[in-house]
C-alpha positions as CSV (number, residue, x, y, z in Angstrom):
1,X,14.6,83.9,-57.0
2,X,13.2,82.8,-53.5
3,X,15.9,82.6,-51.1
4,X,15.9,79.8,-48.6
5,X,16.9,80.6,-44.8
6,X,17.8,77.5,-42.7
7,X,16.9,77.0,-39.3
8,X,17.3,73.7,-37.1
9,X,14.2,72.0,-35.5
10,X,16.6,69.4,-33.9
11,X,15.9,69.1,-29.9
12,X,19.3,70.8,-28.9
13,X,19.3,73.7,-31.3
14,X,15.2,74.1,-30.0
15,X,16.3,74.0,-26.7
16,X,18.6,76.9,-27.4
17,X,15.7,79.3,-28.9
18,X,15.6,78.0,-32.4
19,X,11.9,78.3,-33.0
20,X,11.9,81.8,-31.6
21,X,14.3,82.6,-33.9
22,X,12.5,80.6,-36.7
23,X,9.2,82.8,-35.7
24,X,11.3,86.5,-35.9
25,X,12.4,85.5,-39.5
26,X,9.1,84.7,-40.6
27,X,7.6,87.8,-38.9
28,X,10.3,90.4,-40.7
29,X,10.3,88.4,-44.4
30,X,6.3,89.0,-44.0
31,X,6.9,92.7,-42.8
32,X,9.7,93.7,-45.5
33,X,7.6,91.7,-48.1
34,X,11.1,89.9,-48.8
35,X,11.2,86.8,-51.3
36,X,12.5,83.8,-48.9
37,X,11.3,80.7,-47.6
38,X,12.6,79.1,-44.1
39,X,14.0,75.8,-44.2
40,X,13.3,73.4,-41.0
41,X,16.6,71.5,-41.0
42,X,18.1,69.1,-38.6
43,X,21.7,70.1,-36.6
44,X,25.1,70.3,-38.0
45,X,26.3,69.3,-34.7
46,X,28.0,72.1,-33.8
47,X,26.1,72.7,-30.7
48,X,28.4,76.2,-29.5
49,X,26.9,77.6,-32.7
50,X,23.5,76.5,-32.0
51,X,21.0,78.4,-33.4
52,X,23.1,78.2,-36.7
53,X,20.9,80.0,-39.1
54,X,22.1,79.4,-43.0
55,X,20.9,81.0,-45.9
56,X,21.7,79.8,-49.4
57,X,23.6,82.1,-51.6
58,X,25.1,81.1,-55.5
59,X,25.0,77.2,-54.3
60,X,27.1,78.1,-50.9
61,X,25.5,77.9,-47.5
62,X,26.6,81.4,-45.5
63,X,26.2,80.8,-41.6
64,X,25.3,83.1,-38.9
65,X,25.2,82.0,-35.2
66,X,24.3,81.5,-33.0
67,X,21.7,83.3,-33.3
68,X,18.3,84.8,-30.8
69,X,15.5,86.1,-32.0
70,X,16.3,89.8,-31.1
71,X,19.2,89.7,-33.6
72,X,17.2,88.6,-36.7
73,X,16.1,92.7,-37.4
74,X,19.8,93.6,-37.5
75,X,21.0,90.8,-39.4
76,X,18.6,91.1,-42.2
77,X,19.5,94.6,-42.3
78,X,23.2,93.7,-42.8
79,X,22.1,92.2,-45.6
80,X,22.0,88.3,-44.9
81,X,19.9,87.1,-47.6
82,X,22.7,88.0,-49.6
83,X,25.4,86.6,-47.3
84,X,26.2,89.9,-45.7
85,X,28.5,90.7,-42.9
86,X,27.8,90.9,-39.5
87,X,29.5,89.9,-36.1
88,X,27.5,86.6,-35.9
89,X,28.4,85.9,-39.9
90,X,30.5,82.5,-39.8
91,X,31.5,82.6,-43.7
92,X,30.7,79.1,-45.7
93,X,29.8,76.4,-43.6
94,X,31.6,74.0,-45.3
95,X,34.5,75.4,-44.5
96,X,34.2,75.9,-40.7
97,X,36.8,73.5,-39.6
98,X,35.2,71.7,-36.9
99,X,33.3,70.5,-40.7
100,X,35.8,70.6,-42.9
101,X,37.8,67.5,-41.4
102,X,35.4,65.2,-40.9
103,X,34.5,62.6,-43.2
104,X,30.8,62.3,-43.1
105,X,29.2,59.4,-44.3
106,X,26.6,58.1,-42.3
107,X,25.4,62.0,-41.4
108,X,26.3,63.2,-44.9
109,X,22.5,64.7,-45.2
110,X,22.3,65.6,-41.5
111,X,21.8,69.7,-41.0
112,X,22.2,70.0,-45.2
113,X,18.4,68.8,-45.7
114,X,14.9,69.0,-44.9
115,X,13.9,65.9,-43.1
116,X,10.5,65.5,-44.0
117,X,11.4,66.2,-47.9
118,X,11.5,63.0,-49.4
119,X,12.8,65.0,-52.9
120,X,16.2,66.2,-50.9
121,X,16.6,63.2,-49.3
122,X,17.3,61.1,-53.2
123,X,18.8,64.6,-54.6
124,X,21.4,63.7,-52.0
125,X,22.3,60.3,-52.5
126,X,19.3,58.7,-50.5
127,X,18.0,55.6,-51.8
128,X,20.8,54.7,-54.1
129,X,21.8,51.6,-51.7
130,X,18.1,50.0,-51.4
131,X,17.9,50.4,-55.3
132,X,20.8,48.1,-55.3
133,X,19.4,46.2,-52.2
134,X,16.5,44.9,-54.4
135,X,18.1,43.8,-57.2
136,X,20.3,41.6,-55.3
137,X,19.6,38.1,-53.0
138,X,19.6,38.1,-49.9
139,X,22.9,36.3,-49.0
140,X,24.7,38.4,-51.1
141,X,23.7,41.6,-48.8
142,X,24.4,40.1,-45.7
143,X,28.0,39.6,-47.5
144,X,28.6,42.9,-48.5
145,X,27.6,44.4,-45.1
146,X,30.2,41.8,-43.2
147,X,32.8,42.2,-45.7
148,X,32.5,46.2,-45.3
149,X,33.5,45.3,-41.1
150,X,30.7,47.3,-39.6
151,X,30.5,46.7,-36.3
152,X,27.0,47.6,-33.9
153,X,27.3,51.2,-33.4
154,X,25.5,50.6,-29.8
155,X,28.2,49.5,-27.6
156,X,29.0,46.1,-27.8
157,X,31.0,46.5,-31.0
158,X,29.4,43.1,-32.4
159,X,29.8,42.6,-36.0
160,X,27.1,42.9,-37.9
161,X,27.2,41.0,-41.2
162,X,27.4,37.9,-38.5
163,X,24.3,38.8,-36.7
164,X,22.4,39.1,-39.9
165,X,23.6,35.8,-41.5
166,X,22.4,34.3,-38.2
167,X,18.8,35.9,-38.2
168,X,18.8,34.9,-42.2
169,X,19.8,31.1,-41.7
170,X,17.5,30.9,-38.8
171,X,14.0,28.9,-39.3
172,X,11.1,31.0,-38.3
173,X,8.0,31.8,-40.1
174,X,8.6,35.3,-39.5
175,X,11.3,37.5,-38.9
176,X,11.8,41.1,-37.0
177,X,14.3,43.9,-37.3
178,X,14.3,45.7,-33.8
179,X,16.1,49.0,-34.2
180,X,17.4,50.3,-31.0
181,X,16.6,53.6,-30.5
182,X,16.8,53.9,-26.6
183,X,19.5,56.2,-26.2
184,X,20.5,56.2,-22.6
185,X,24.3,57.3,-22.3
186,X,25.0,60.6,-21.1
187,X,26.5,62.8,-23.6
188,X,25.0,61.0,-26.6
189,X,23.0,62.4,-28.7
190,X,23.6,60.5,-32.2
191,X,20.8,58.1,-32.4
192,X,18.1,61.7,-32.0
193,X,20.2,63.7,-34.5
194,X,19.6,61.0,-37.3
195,X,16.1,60.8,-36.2
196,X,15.4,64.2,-36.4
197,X,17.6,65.6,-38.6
198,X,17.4,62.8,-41.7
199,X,15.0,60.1,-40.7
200,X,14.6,58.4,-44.3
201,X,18.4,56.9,-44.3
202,X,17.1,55.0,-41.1
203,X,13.9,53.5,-42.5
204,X,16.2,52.9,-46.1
205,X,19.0,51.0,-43.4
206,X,16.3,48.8,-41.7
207,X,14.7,48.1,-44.8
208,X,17.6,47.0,-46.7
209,X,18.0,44.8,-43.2
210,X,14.7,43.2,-43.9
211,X,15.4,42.1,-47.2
212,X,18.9,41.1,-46.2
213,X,17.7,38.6,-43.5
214,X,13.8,38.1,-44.8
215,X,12.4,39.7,-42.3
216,X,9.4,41.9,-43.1
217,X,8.4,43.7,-40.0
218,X,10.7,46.8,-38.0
219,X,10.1,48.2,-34.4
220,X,12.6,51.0,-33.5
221,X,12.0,51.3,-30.4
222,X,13.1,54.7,-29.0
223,X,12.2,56.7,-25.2
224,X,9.3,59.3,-24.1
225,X,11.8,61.6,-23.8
226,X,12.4,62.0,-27.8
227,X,9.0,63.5,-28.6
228,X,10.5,65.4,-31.9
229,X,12.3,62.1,-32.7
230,X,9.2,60.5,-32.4
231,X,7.2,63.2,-34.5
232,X,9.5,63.3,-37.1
233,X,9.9,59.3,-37.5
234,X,6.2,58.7,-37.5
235,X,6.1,61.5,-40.2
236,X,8.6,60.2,-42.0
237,X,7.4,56.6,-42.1
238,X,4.0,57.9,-43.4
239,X,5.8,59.6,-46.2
240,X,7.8,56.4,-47.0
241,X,4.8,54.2,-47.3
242,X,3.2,56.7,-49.3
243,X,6.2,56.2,-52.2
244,X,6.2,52.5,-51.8
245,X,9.3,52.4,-50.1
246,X,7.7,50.3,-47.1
247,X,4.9,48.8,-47.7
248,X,4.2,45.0,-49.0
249,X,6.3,45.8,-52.2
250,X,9.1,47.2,-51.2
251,X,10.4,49.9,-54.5
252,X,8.2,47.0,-56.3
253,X,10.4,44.4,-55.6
254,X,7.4,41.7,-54.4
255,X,9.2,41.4,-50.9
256,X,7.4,43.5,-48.3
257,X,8.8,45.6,-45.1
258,X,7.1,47.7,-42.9
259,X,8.4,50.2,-39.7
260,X,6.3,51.0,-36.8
261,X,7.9,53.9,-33.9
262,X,7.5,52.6,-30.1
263,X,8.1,54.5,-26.9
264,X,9.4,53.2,-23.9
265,X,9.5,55.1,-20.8
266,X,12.9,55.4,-20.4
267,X,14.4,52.9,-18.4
268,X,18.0,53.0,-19.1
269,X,18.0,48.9,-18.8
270,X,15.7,48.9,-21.5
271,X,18.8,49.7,-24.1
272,X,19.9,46.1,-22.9
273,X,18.2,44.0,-26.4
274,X,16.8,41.2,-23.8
275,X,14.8,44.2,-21.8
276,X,14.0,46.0,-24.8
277,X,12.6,42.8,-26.3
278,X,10.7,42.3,-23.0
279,X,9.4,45.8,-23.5
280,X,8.4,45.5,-26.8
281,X,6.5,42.8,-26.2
282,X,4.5,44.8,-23.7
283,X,6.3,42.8,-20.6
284,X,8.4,44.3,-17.6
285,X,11.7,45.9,-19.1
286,X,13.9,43.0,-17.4
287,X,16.9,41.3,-18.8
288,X,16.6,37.4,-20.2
289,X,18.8,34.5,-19.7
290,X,21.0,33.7,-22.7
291,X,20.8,31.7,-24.6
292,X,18.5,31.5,-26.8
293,X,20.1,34.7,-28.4
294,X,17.4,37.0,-30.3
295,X,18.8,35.8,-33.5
296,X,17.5,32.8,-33.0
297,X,14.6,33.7,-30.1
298,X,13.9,37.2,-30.2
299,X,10.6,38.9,-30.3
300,X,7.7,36.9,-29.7
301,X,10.2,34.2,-30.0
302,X,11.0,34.7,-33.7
303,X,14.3,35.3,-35.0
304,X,15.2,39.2,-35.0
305,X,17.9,41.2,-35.7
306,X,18.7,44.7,-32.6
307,X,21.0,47.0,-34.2
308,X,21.2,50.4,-33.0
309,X,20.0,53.9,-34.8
310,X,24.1,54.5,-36.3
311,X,24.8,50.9,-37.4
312,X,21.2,50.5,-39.4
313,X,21.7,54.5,-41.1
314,X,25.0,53.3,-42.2
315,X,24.2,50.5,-44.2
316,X,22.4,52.5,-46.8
317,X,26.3,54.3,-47.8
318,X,27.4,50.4,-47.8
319,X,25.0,49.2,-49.8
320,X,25.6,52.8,-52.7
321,X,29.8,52.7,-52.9
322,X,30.5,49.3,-51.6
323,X,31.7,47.1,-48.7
324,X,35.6,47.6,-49.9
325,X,34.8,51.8,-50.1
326,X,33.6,51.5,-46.4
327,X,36.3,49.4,-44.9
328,X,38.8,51.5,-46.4
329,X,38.6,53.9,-43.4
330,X,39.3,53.0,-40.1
331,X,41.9,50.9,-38.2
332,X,42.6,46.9,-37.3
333,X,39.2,45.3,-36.8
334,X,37.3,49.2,-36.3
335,X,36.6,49.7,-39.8
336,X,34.3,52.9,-41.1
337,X,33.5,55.6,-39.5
338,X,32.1,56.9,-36.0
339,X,30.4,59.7,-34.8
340,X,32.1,61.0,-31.8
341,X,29.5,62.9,-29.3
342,X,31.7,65.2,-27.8
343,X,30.1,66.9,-24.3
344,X,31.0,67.9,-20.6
345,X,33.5,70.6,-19.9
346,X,34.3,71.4,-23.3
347,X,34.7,74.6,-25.9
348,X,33.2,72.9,-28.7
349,X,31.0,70.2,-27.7
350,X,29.0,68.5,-31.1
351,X,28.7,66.0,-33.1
352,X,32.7,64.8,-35.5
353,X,31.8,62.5,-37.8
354,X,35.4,61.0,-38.5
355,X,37.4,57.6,-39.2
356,X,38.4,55.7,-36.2
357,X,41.8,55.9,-35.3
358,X,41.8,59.3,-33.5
359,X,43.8,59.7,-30.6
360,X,42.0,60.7,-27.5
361,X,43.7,63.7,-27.1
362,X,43.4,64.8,-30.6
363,X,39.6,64.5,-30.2
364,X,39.6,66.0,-26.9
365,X,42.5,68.8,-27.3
366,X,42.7,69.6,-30.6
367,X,38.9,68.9,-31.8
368,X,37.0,69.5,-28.7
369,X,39.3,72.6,-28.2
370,X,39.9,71.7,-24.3
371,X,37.3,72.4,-21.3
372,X,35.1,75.5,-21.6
373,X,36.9,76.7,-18.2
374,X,40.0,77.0,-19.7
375,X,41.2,74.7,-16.7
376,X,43.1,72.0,-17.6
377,X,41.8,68.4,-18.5
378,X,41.6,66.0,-15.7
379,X,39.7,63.1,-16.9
380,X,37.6,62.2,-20.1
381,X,35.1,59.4,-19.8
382,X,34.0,57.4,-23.0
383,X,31.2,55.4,-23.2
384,X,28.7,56.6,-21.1
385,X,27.8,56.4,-17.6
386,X,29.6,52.7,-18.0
387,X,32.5,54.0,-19.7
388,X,36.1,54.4,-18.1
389,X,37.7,57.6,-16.8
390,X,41.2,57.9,-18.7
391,X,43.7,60.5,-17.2
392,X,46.0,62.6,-19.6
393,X,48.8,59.4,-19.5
394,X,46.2,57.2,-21.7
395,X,45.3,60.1,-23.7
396,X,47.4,58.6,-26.9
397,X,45.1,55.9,-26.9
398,X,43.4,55.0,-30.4
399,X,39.6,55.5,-30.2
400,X,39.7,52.2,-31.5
401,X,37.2,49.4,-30.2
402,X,40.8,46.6,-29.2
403,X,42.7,49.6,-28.3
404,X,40.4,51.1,-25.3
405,X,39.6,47.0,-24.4
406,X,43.4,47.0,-24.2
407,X,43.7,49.9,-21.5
408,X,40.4,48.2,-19.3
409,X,37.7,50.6,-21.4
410,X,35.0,51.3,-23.9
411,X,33.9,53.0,-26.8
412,X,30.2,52.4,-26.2
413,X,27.9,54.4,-28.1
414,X,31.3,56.7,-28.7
415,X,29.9,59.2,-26.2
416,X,33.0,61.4,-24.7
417,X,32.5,63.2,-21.9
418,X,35.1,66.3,-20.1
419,X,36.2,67.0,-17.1
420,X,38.3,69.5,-15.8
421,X,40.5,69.5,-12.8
422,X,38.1,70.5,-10.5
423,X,35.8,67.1,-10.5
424,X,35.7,64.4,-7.6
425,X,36.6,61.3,-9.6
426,X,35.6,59.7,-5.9
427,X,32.3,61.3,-6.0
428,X,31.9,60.3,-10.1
429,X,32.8,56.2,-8.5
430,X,29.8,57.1,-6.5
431,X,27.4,58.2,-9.1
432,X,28.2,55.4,-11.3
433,X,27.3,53.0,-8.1
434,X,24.3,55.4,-7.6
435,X,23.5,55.2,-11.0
436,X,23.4,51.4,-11.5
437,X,21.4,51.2,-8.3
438,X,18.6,53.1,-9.6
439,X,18.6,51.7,-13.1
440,X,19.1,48.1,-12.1
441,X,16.0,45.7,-13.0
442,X,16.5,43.7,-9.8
443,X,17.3,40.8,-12.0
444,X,20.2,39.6,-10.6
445,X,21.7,39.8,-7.5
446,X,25.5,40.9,-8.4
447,X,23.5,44.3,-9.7
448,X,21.2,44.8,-8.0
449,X,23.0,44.5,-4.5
450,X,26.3,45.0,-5.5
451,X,25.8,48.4,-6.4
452,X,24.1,49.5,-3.1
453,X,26.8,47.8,-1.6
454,X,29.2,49.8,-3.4
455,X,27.5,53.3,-2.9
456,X,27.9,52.6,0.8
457,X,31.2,51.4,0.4
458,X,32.7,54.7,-1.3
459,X,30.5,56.6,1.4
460,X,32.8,54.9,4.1
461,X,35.9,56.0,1.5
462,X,34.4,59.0,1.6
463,X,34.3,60.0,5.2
464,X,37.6,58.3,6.1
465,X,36.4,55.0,7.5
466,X,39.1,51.9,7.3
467,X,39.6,53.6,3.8
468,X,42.4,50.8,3.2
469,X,39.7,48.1,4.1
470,X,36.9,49.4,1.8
471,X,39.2,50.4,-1.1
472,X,39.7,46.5,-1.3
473,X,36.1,45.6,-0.8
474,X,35.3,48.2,-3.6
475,X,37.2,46.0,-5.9
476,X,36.0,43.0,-4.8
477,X,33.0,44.0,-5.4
478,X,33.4,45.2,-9.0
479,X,34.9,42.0,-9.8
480,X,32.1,40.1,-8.7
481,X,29.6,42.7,-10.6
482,X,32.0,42.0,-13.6
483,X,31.7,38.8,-14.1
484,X,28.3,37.7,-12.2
485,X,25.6,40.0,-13.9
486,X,23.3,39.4,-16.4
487,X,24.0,42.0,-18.5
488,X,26.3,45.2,-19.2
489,X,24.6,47.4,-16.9
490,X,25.9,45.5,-13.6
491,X,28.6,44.2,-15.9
492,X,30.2,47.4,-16.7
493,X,29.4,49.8,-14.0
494,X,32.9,48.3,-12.5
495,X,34.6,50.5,-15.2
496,X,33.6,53.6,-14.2
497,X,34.7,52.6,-10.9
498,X,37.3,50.8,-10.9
499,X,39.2,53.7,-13.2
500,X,38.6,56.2,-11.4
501,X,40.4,54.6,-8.4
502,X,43.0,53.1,-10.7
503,X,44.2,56.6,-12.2
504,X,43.0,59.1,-9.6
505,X,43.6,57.1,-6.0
506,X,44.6,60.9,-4.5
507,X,40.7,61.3,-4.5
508,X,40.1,57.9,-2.8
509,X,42.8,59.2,0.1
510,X,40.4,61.5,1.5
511,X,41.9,63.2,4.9
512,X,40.7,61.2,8.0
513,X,38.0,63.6,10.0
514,X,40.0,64.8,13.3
515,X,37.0,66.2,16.0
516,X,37.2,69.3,17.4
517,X,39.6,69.2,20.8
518,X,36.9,70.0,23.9
């Protein structure tokens, strides 16, 4: 019986020598004249582990990893097509407990099957929800998806059931889904692994969208700097047509939906819906006036739904169990589940698929497994480059959407981000300033001056000038970015900011520059 060797083509696990390793195997299968075929997978998300190489054995998936190419001789002489010891053997997967305690559901398939393989993506569930999508009206999937309380996955925390009854009471003669594939935050990396690693649960969430809310034409719009997201979607799309899952009938149902893949060039702005509308729509990637809201006047001024990559591949698990099976998990008004992105100065930095609810310090201590120095934590930020530093003190903090608005932060695109006691926190209020200078587009004027004004404001912090003085401009500032931009990039670059001063002022107490005596 042909044994089948699993090795990830997602970005991070490629960028860590998983094609060499993918070339070694094939090389020595070919030279022994062994019986096995390699699997192209997507990540587990265990990124410290990456290349995790698995090879099937009596129904079980042995790991070894991570794994270079120079080890693949020795490991297939230990006897790994059989699940044979070796240093780099990790036992079952399944049972590795970074895996064991999550509860996957919207990255159930994710690092388990081939992407591309249309026959492992329904052998694992995949397509059960649009079966059921088709069979029903309209209103009554928009109802199920609001009563299940998913919320956008993106940032903003929006509800989504409400957006879609919007876009499917609105008059228009046609109708757009706009998936929002522009993943921008630092130390996020969600939105790529679902493109890459199982691609059809995306195209089955948007097109259960389109027949929710009538519209019969998708965008996901994603950035140049995806290129095996991009392969991979455009593959898969190609495949789904082919079956008749997108197409003019969609599954035979008489109501049509189709997807097309478009690349932006990575303006961060452009993960703002207004600029990523403007983008689409072949414009300059700059933020719009609201109202009109896109559900109303959104791409080429018809009514269109954004959601991000996580919300749309989570509807398909709605949709199969039920809006009362989803909302069972979770906490208050943060029902489901969220995929934590855990990076930075950590030991096990990856992708934890879990309820919300977590504390951050249980995801950060206990999950995370601390920094990677070994130094002691000084400051997590959540959310992104927006996103709030939170010392140790806040660290009981539910990683709950209320909860972090409660202590002045975010949960963003959930991206979590460590730092040990060794970082500036002064020099991190700088690169957020920095950072919404660059990425600004010019818009308005609380952005795009306000945060040149504030990089040259903590400069003056910085070397010691009237520190008292500019500490109080600083905040001035912020609050006028706050509450006078456009949009959330001048509108949240005050938390990053304004936290970091908050919880850490010893590094906005710099010691005053004394000149050298003659």
């Amino acid at each position: 019986m042909t044994v089948k060797i699993y090795v990830p083509r997602d970005a991070a696990a490629l960028a860590l020598g998983a094609e060499k390793v993918a070339k070694a195997i094939a090389q020595e299968i070919a030279a022994r004249g062994l019986d096995a075929e390699i699997v192209r997978n997507g990540s587990r998300g265990m990124f410290w582990l990456e290349p995790l190489v698995e090879v099937e054995v009596a129904g079980k998936r042995i790991g070894y990893g991570p794994v270079k190419a120079r080890d693949v001789p020795a490991l297939l002489d230990a006897g790994m097509l059989n699940g044979g010891d070796h240093p780099l053997c990790l036992g079952e997967v399944e049972d590795l407990p970074f895996l064991k305690e999550q509860t996957r559901l919207t990255f159930a398939r994710c690092g388990i099957i081939d992407p591309l393989s249309l026959g492992d993506y329904e052998a694992h569930g995949g397509l059960a929800g649009l079966r059921r999508a088709v069979s029903m009206r309209s209103v009554d999937i928009v109802k199920e998806v609001t009563d299940s309380g998913l919320r956008g996955r993106g940032g903003a925390g929006f509800p989504t059931g409400i957006k879609w009854k919007t876009v499917l009471d609105a008059a228009g003669e046609r109708k757009y889904i706009v998936c929002n594939a522009d993943e921008g935050d630092s130390g996020t990396f969600a939105d790529r692994m679902i493109m890459e690693g199982d691609p059809f649960v995306l195209i089955e969430g948007m097109a259960i969208s389109g027949l929710a809310t009538g519209a019969t034409k998708g965008f996901i719009y994603t950035r140049s700097e995806y290129p095996h997201a991009i392969a991979v979607m455009s593959e898969a799309i190609g495949i789904a047509r082919q079956a008749g899952i997108l197409g003019p009938s969609v599954l035979g149902s008489g109501r049509g939906f189709d997807i097309e893949v478009r690349t932006g060039a990575g303006a961060y702005v452009c993960g703002e819906e207004t600029a990523l509308l403007n983008s689409l729509e072949g414009k300059r990637g700059v933020v719009r006036a609201k109202p009109p809201l896109p559900a109303h006047k959104g791409l080429f001024d018809c009514p269109t739904v954004i959601n991000n990559v996580i919300s749309l591949a989570s509807v398909p698990v709605i949709m199969e169990k039920g809006a009362a099976f989803y909302r069972d998990f979770g906490m208050g008004r943060s029902r489901g589940t969220i995929p934590l992105q855990i990076a930075g100065n950590v030991r096990y930095a990856g992708l934890y698929e879990t309820a919300f609810g977590l504390s951050l310090g249980d995801i950060v201590d206990r999950i995370g497994g601390g920094t990677r120095t070994g130094r002691p934590v000084k400051a997590v930020q959540v959310g992104g480059p927006l996103g709030a530093y939170f010392p140790r003190a806040l660290f009981d903090t539910p990683f709950d959407y209320e909860a972090f608005a409660a202590k002045d932060g975010l949960i963003g695109h959930a991206g979590i981000v460590v730092f040990d006691d060794t970082a500036d926190m002064l020099k991190q209020a700088r690169f957020a300033m920095e950072f919404c200078a660059v990425e600004s587009c010019g818009k308005c004027t609380p952005c795009r001056i306000g945060s040149t004004r504030g990089v040259e404001t903590v400069d003056k912090i910085a070397h010691g000038i009237e520190p008292e003085k500019n500490r109080v401009l600083l905040a001035d500032l912020c609050n006028t970015m706050k509450f006078g931009s456009l949009c959330a990039l001048g509108g949240f670059t005050p938390y990053p900011v304004m936290s970091a001063m908050t919880h850490f002022p010893e590094d906005f107490s710099p010691a005053p520059i004394v000149e050298a005596a003659e």
